[in-house]
C-alpha positions, 0 to 999 in steps of 0.5 A: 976424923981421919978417913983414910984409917977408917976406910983401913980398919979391916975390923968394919964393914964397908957399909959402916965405913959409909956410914960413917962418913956419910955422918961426918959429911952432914955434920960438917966434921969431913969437907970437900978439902979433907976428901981431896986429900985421898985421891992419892992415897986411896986405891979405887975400892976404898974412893968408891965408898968415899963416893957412896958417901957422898952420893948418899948424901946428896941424894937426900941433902944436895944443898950440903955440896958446893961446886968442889963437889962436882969438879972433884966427881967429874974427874971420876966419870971417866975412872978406870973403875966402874965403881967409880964411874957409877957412883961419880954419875950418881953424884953429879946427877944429884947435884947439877941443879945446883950448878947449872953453868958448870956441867959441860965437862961432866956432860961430855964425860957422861956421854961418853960413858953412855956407850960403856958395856957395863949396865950399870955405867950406863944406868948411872950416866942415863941417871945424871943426864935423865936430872941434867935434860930438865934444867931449863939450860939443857931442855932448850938445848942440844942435850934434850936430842942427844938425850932423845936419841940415846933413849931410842938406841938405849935396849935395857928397859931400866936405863930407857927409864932413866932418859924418859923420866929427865925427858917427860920433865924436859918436854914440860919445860919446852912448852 
């Protein structure tokens, strides 16, 4: 499947370009290799679906991502685009129980993120790092009164959630 072409075929919606990506990532057709092959070819808005994809999928299905997933997500936390921004987060939040000893770099962009205007940046970083607080690496950690603290300077009640939901989990595992 070639993926640039199909995210250019103006005859399909985005959602159905997602769609089918979404299937060819969960039938094996389209890998980590194939979708770094875009970076440089796609413009942001046609990587955002490629990375909506790929956060769909994760969020059902997080085993079917490997390490290269989350190199390649990192790099967009930090994205120029919001879109990217989110959807990298989102990324990266469902699959950092798979690589516990490899989210440093992913964690130090996600907090920088945490200060961002936009909501929905924020939202999606509270996200990846409210699942990153309850791996036993983190609850222990540095990160669980990082967390803790954004939570408390945190005003938009849907992005609070996201912290206290990795926090009550975090505090279960501190004992």
């Amino acid at each position: 499947m070639d993926i640039a072409d199909l995210l250019r075929n103006k005859e399909m919606k985005s959602i159905e370009k997602r769609a089918e990506i979404v299937e060819g990532i969960k039938t094996k057709l389209i890998g980590i290799q194939d979708i770094l092959q875009l970076k440089d070819v796609l413009d942001d808005k046609k990587m955002a679906v490629v990375f909506e994809a790929m956060e769909a999928v994760t969020a059902k299905e997080a085993g079917l991502a490997d390490k290269g997933w989350l190199l390649f997500a990192q790099d967009y936390i930090t994205s120029e685009s919001n879109s990217l921004k989110r959807e990298a987060s989102r990324l990266v939040g469902n699959i950092a129980h798979l690589f516990p000893d490899d989210l440093d770099a992913a964690i130090s962009r996600l907090l920088e993120n945490t200060k961002n205007d936009g909501a929905v940046v924020r939202w999606a970083s509270a996200y990846a790092l409210g699942r990153i607080v309850p791996i036993p690496k983190y609850a222990n950690g540095d990160l669980f009164d990082v967390v803790s603290e954004l939570y408390e300077q945190e005003e938009d009640n849907g992005i609070k959630n996201q912290y206290l939901s990795g926090l009550k989990k975090a505090r279960k595992l501190r004992g």
